[in-house]
C-alpha positions as a Markdown table, in Angstrom:
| # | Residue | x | y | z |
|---|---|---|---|---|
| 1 | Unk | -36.7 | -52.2 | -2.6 |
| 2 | Unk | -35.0 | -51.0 | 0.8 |
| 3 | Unk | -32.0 | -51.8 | -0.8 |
| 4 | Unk | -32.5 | -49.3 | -3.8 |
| 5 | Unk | -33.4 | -46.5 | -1.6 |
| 6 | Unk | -31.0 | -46.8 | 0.9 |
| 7 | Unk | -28.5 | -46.6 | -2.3 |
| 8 | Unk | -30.3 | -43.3 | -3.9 |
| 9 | Unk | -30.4 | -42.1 | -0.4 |
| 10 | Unk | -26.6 | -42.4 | 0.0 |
| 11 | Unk | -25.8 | -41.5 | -3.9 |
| 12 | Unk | -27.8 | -38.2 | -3.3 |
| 13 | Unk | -25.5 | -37.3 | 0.1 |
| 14 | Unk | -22.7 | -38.3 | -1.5 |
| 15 | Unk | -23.4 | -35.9 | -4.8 |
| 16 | Unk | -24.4 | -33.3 | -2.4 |
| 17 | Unk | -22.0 | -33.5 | -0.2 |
| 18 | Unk | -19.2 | -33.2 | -2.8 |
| 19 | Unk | -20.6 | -30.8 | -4.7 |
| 20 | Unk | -20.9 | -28.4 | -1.9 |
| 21 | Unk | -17.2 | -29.0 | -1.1 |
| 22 | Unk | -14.8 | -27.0 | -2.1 |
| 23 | Unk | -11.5 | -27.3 | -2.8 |
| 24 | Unk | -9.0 | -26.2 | 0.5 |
| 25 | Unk | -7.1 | -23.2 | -0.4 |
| 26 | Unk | -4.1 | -22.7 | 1.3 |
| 27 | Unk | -2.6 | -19.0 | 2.0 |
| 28 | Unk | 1.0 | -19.4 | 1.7 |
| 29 | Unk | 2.4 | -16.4 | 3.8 |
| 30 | Unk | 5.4 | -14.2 | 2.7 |
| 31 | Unk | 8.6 | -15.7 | 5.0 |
| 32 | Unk | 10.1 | -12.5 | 6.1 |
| 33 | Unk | 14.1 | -12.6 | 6.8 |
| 34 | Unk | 14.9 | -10.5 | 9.5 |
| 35 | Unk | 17.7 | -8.4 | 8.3 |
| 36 | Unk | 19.9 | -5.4 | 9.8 |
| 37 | Unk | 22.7 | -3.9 | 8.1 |
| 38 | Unk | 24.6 | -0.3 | 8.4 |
| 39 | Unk | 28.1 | 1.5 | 7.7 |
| 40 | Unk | 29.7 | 2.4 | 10.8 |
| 41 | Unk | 32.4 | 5.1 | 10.2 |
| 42 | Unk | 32.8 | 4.1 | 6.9 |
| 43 | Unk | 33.0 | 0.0 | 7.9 |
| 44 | Unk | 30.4 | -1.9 | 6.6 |
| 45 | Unk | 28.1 | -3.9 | 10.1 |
| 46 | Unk | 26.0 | -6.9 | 9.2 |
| 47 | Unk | 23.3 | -7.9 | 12.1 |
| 48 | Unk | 24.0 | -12.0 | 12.2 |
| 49 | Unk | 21.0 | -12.0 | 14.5 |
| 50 | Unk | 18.0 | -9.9 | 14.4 |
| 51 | Unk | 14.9 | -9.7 | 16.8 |
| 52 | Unk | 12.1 | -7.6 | 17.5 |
| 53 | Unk | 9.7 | -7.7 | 20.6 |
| 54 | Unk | 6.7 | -5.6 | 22.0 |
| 55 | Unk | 6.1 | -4.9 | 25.6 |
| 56 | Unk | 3.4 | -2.5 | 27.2 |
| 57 | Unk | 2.9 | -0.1 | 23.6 |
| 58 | Unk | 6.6 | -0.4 | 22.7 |
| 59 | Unk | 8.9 | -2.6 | 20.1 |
| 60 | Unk | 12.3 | -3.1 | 20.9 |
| 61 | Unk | 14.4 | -4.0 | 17.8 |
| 62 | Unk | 18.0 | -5.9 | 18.4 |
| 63 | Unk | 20.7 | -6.8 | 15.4 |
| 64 | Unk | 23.7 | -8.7 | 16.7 |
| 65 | Unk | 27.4 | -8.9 | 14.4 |
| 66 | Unk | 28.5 | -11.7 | 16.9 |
| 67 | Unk | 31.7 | -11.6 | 15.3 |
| 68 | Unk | 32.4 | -8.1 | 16.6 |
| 69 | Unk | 30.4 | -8.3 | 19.7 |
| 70 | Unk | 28.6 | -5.3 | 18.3 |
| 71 | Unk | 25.0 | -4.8 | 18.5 |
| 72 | Unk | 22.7 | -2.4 | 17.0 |
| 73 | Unk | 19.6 | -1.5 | 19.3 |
| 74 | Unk | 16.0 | 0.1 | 18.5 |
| 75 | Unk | 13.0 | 1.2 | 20.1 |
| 76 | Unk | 9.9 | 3.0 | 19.4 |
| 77 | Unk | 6.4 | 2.6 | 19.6 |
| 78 | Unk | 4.6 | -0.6 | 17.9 |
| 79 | Unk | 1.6 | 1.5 | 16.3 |
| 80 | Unk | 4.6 | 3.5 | 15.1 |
| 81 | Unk | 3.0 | 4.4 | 11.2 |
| 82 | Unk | 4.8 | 4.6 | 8.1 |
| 83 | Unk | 6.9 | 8.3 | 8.4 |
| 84 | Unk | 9.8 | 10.0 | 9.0 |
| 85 | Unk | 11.0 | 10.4 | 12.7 |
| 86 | Unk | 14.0 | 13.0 | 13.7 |
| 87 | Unk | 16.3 | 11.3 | 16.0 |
| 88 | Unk | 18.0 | 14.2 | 18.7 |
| 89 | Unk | 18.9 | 14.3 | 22.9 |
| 90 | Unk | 15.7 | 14.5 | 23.5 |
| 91 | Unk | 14.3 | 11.9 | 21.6 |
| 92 | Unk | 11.6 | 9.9 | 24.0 |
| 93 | Unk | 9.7 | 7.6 | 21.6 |
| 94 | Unk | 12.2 | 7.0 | 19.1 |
| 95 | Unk | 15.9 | 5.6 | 20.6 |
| 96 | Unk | 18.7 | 3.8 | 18.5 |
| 97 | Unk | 21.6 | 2.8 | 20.5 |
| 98 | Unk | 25.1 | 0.7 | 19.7 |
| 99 | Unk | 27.1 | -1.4 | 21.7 |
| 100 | Unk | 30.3 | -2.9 | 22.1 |
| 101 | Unk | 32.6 | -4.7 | 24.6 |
| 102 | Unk | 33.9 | -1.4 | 25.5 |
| 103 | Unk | 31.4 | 1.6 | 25.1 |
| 104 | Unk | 28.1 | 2.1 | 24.8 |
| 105 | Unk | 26.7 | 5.2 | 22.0 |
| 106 | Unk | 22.9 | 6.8 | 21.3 |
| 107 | Unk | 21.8 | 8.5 | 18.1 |
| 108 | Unk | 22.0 | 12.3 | 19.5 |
| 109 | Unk | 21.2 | 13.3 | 16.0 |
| 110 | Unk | 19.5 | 11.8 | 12.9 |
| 111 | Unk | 16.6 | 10.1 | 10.7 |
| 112 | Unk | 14.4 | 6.9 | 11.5 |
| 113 | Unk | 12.3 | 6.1 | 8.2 |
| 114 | Unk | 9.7 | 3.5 | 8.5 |
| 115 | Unk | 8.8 | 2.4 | 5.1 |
| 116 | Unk | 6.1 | -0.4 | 6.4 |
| 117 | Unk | 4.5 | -1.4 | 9.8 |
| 118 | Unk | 2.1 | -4.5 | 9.2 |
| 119 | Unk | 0.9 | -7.6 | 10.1 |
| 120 | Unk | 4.1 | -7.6 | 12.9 |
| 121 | Unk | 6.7 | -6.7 | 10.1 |
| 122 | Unk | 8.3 | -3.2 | 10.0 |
| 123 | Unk | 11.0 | -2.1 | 8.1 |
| 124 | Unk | 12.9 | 1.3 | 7.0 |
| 125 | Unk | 16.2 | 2.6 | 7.5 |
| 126 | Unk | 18.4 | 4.8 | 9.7 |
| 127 | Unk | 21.4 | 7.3 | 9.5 |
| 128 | Unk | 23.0 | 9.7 | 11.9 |
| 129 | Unk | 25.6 | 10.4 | 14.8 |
| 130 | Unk | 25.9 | 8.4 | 17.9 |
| 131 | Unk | 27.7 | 9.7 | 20.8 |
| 132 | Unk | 29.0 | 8.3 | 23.6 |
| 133 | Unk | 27.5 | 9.6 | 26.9 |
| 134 | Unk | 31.4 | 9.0 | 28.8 |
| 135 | Unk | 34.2 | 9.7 | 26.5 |
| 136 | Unk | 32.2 | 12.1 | 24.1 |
| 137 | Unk | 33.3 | 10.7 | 20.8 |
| 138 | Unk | 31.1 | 10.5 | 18.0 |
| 139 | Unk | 30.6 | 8.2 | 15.0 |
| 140 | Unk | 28.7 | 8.3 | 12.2 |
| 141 | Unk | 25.9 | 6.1 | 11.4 |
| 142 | Unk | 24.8 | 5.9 | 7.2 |
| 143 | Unk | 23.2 | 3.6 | 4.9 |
| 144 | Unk | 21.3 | 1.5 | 8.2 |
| 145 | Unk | 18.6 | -0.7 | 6.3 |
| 146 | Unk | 16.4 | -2.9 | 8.8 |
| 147 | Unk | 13.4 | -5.5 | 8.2 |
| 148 | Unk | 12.1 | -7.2 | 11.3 |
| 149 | Unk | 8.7 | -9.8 | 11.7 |
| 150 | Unk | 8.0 | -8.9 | 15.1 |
| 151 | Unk | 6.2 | -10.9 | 18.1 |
């Protein structure tokens, strides 16, 4: 008689148990491939590496064509929302810089769209003129596409 009881006893958990189980459900996230791209005086720049950072309030985006030794440098703030942000001298908050072996050039004048900022992924584009602060010259910066999961 023990024996039968103990057997309901266990059949019982056992239904219970399962039945209150359910299934796991795993939540696949989107990958996001970081991705910077722009034409530079009418020359098309790829970003072969592409990172993005936060420290104290503020992201710091970097796109690398290692085959030029060029880079492609951003920064603004992290809660930065989805908008449109005027690039000029004075710009404080939102900086785009780009970098050779040879010079060094800031946006002076131009557009940072943010299309998205969430869950550590922002992307947008970017277009304008960059200037370098010795020589003077300019170039032109159109068509800048960028999409970055940040840490």
């Amino acid at each position: 008689m023990k024996k039968i009881l103990l057997f309901s006893s266990l059949a019982v958990l056992v239904i219970s148990f399962s039945s209150s189980c359910k299934k796991a459900t795993t939540n696949n996230p989107v990958s996001v491939t970081n991705s910077m791209s722009a034409t530079i005086n009418s020359i098309a720049w790829t970003a072969g590496t592409v990172t993005g950072t936060t420290n104290s309030g503020t992201l710091f985006i970097s796109g690398i064509n290692s085959g030029s030794g060029t880079g492609i440098s951003m920064e603004m703030p992290s809660s930065t929302t989805a908008g449109t942000y005027t690039i000029s001298n004075s710009s404080v908050n939102y900086v785009i810089g780009y970098s050779s072996s040879t010079s060094s050039s800031i946006m002076t004048a131009g557009t940072l769209v943010v299309s998205s900022n969430a869950n550590n992924t922002i992307s947008g584009t970017f277009n304008g003129t960059l200037t370098d602060p010795v020589s003077m010259g300019t170039s032109t910066v159109s068509n800048g596409t960028y999409t970055v999961k940040y840490q």
